[in-house]
C-alpha positions as CSV (number, residue, x, y, z in Angstrom):
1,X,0.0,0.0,0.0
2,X,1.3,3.9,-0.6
3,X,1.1,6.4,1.9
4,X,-0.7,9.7,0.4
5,X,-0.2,11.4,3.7
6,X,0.5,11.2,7.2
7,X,-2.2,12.0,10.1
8,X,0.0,11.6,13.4
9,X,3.2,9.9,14.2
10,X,1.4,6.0,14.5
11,X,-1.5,6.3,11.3
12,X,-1.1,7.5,8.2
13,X,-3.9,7.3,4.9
14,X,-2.6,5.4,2.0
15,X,-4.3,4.0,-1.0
16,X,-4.1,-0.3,-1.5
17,X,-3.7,-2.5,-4.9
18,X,-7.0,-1.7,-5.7
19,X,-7.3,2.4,-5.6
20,X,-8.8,2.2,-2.2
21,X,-8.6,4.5,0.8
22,X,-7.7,3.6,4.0
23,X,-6.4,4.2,7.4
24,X,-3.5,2.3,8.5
25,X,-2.1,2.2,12.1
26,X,1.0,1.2,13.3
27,X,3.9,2.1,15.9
28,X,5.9,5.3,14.4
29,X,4.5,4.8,11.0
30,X,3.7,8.3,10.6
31,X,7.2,9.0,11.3
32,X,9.1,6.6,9.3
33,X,6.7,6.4,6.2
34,X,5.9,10.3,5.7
35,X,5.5,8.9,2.0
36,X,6.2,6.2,0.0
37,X,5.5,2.6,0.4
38,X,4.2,1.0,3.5
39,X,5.4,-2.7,4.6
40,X,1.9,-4.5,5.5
41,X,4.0,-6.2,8.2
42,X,4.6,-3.0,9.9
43,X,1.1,-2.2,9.8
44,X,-0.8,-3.1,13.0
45,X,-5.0,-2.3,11.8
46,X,-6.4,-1.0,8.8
47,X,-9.6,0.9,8.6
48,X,-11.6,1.7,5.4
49,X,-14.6,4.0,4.7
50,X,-14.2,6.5,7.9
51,X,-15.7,9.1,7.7
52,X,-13.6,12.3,7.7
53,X,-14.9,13.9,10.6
54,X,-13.9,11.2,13.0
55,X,-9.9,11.5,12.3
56,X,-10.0,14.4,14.3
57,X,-10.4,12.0,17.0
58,X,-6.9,10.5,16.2
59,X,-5.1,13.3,17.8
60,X,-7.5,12.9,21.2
61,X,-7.1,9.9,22.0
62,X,-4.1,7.0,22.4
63,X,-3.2,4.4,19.5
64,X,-4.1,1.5,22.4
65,X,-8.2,2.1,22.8
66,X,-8.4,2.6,18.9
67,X,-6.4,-1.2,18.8
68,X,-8.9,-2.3,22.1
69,X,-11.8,-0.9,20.2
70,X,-10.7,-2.2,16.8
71,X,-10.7,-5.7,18.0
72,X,-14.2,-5.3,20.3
73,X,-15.1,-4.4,16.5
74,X,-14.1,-7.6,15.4
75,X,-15.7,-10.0,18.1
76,X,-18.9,-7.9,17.8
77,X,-18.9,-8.7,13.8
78,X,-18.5,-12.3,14.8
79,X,-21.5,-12.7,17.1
80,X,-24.2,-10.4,15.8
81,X,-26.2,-10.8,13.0
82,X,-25.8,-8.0,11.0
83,X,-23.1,-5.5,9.9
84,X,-21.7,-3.0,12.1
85,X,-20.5,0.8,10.5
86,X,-17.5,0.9,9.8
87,X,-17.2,4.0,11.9
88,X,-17.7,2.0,14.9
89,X,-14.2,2.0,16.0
90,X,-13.6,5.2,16.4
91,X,-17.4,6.1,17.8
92,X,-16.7,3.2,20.7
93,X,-13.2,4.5,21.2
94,X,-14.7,8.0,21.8
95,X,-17.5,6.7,24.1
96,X,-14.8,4.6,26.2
97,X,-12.7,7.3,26.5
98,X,-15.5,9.4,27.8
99,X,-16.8,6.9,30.4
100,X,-13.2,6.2,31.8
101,X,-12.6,9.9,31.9
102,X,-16.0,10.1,34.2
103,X,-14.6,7.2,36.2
104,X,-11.6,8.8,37.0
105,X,-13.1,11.6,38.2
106,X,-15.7,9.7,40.0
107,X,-18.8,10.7,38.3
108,X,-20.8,7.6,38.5
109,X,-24.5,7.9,36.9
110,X,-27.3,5.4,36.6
111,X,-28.5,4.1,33.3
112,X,-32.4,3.8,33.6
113,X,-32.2,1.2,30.5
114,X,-30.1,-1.2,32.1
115,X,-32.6,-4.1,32.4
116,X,-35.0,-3.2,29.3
117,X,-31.3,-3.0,27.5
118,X,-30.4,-6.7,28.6
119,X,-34.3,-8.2,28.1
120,X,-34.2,-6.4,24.0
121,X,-30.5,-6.4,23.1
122,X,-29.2,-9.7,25.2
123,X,-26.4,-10.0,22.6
124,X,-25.3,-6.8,22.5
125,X,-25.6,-6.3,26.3
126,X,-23.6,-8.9,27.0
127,X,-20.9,-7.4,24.4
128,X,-21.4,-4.7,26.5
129,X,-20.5,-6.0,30.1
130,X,-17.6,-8.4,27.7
131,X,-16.3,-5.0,26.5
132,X,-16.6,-3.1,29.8
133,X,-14.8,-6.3,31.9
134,X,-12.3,-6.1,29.4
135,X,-11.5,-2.1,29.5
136,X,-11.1,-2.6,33.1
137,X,-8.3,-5.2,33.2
138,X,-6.6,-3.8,30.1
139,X,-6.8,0.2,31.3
140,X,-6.5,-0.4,34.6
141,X,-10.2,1.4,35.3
142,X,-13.3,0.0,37.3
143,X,-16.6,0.9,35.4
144,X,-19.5,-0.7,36.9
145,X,-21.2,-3.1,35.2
146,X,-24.0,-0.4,34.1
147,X,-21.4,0.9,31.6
148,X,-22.1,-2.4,29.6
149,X,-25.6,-0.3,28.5
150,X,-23.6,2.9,26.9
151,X,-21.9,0.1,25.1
152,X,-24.5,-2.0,23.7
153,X,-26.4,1.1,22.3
154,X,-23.0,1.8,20.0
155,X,-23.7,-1.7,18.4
156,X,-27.6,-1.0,18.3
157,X,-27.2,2.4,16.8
158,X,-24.4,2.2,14.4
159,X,-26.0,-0.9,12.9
160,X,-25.3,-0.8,9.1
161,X,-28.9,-1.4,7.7
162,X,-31.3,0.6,6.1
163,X,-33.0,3.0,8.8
164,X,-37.3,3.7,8.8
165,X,-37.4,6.7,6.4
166,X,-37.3,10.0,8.4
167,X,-40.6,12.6,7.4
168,X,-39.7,15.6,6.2
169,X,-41.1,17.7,9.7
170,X,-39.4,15.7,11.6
171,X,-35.9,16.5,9.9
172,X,-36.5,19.9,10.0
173,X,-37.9,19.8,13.8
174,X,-33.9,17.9,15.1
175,X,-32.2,20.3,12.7
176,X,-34.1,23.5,14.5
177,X,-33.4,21.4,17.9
178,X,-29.7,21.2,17.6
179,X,-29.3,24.3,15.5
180,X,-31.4,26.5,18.5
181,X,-29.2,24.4,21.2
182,X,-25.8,25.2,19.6
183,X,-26.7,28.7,19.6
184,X,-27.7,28.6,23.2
185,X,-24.8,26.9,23.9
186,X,-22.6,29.3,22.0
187,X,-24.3,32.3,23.9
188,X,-23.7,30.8,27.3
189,X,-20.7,28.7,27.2
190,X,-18.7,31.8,25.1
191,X,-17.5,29.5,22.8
192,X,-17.7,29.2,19.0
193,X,-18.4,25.3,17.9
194,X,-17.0,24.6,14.5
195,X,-20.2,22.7,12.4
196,X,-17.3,20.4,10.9
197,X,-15.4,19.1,13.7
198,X,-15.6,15.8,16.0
199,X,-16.9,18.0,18.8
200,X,-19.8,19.1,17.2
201,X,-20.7,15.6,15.5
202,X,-20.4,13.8,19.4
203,X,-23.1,17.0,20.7
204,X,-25.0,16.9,17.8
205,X,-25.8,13.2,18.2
206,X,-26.6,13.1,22.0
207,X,-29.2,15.7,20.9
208,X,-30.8,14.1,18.0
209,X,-30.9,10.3,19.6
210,X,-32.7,12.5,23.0
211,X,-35.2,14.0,20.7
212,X,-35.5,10.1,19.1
213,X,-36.3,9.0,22.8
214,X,-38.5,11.9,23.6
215,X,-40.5,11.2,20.5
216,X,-41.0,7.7,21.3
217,X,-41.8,8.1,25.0
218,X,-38.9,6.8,26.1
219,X,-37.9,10.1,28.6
220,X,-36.5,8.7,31.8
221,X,-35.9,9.9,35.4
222,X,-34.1,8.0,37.7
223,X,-33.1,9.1,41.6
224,X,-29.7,11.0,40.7
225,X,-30.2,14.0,42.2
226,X,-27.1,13.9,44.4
227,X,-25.0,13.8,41.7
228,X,-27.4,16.3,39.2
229,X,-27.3,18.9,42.3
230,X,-23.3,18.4,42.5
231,X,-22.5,18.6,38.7
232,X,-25.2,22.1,38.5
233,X,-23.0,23.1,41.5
234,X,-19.6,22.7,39.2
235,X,-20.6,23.9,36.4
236,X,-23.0,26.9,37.1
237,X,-23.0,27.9,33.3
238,X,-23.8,23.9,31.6
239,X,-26.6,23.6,34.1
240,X,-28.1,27.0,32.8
241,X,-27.4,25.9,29.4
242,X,-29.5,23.1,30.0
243,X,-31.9,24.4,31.3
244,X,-32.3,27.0,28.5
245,X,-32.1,23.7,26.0
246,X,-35.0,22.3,28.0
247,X,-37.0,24.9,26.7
248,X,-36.3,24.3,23.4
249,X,-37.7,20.5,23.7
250,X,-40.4,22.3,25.6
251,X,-41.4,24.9,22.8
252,X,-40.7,21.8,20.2
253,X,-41.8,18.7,21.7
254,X,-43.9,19.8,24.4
255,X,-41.6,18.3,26.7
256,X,-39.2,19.5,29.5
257,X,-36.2,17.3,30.3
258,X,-36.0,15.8,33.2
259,X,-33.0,16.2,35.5
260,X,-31.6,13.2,34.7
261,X,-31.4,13.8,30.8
262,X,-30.2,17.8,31.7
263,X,-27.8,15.5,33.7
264,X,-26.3,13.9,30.2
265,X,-26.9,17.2,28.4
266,X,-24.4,19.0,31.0
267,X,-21.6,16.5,30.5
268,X,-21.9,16.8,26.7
269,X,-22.2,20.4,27.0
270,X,-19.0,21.0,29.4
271,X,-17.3,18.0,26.8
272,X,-17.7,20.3,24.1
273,X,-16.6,23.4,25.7
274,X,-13.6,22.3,27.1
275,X,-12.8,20.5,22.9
276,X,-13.2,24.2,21.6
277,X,-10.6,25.8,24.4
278,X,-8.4,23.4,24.1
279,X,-8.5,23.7,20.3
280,X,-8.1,27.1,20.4
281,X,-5.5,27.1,22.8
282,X,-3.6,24.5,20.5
283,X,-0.4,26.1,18.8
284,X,-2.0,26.3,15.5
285,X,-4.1,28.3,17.0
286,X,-2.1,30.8,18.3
């Protein structure tokens, strides 16, 4: 395969035998193969069809939970009966990142679904609690078993089969929903979000799969107040961003979220702030 150009010291893109793109991972390759030809032995995982606006997510997070997440990939594609994206990689990598990054700071929160999850998705749950066993003994982390839930639903919703055609009102009604929430978020957090970048696509998601939920009565409220009331404590300005969101699923849904789901909407929302600073802190920047 020849390396068209490099995207961090350990992956680089290159183009096969056939005229394919692809990602290709391996220990310094970035640095030894800036161009040229690449030695398939020195290659340790190959990914084809990403989509661009995940790469960003090569420079967040280590080479070892794209490899661990690469070969959860692999298991999952053995046991399950239908195809997986092929975005899935990088989309679990980000989510297990995330969770390990609220264990470490001791943010624990309940997942209402955790039984209805294991009754309707008893595969995929118990990739779930497989994958979240693993992450502990590998990362040195203890998730609790509830994790296993966050997990499953990456398999359940980045299934690769054709999706119930979306109505025309209701495209326009997520796009107002996570245009008007940006904004808010904008306004509040003093940030600007760039529409193209890994940040926005994570936020963008969480709001469009809670409008899914809302829409199909599927709004939960669990007894999380203690941490709800520390986390609005901590971060004054994501809790009255949420609040003001709340509002907008009121005015469009006739619904106001419940703590527990402003709960989820402040972590996103402080996730995303801290991605812009620390973008535009970055040298590049400067």
């Amino acid at each position: 395969m020849r390396v068209i150009r490099k995207l961090n010291n350990n992956v680089v893109m290159c183009m096969d035998d056939d005229g394919r793109q692809l990602i290709a991972m391996g220990r310094g390759l970035g640095y030894r193969h800036p161009s040229g030809v690449l030695d398939s032995d020195e290659v340790t995982r190959t990914f084809y069809s990403i989509d661009t606006r995940y790469l960003g997510l090569l420079d967040e997070l280590p080479l070892e939970l794209f490899e661990f997440s690469a070969q959860i990939f692999d298991v999952a594609q053995g046991i399950l009966s239908y195809e997986l994206s092929s975005n899935l990689p990088f989309i679990l990598a980000d989510h297990l990142s995330f969770a390990m990054k609220r264990a470490r700071e001791g943010i624990y929160v309940k997942m209402p679904y955790l039984y209805d999850v294991e009754q309707q998705y008893p595969l995929e749950f118990r990739l779930g609690d497989f994958t979240v066993n693993r992450l502990n003994t590998e990362f040195d982390v203890k998730l609790p078993r509830r994790e296993a839930v966050g997990v499953a639903m990456c398999f359940v919703n980045n299934a690769a089969l054709p999706k119930e055609p979306v109505g025309a009102d209701d495209e326009r009604r997520v796009e107002r929903i996570v245009d008007e929430a940006t904004r808010a978020t904008e306004r509040i957090m003093g940030i600007s979000v760039d529409r193209t970048s890994v940040a926005f696509t994570r936020y963008a998601t969480h709001l469009q799969y809670l409008t899914q939920r809302i829409k199909a009565g599927e709004s939960f409220a669990t007894e999380n107040e203690s941490v709800y009331e520390t986390l609005c404590a901590e971060y004054a300005l994501a809790a009255r961003c949420a609040d003001e969101i709340s509002d907008i699923f009121l005015e469009e849904l006739d619904h106001e979220l419940t703590n527990e789901e402003k709960l989820y909407l402040m972590l996103h929302i402080n996730r995303i702030s801290v991605n812009v600073q620390e973008s535009s802190a970055s040298p590049g920047n400067a």
